[in-house]
C-alpha positions in Angstrom: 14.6 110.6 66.4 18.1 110.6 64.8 18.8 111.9 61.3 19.5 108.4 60.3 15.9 107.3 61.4 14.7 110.3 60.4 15.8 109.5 56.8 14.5 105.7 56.9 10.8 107.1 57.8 11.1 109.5 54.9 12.5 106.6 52.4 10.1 104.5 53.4 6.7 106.4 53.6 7.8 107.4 49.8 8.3 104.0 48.8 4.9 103.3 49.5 3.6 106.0 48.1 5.5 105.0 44.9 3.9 101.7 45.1 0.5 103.1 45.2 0.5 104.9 42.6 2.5 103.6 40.3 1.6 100.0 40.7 -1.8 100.0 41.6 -4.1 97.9 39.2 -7.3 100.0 40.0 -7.0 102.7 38.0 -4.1 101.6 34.8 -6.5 101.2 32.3 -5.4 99.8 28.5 -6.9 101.5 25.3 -6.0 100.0 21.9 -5.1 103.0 19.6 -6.5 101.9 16.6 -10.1 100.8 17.9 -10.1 102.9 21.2 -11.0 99.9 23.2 -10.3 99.8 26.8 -9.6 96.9 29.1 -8.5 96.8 32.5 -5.9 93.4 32.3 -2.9 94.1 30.0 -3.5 90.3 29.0 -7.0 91.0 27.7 -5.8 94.3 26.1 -2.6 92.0 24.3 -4.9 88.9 23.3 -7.5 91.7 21.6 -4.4 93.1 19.4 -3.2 89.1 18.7 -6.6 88.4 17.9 -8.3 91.7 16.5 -5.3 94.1 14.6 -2.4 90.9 14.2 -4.7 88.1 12.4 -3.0 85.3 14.6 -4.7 82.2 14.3 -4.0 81.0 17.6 -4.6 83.3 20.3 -4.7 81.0 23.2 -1.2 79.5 23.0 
């Protein structure tokens, strides 16, 4: 294998490591700080501080 190859293989195998760690949804987990809370979907962790700590009236729009 060539250096040039050689250095393709290594960009890509990190690459996907990156990706697997850093944007794998099975383990990022969401806690609210004030009630200690935890939800796995950022969007059910953001509509339980619209709805629980920011009073908004209307969550759902």
């Amino acid at each position: 294998m060539s250096a040039s190859g050689t250095y393709y293989y290594i960009c890509v195998m990190l690459l996907q490591v990156h990706f697997a760690i850093k944007h794998s949804n099975e383990c990022k987990l969401y806690r609210c700080s004030t009630c200690d809370v935890v939800y796995r979907r950022e969007s059910e962790w953001l509509l339980h501080l619209r709805v629980k700590h920011l009073q908004l009236s209307k969550p759902y729009r």
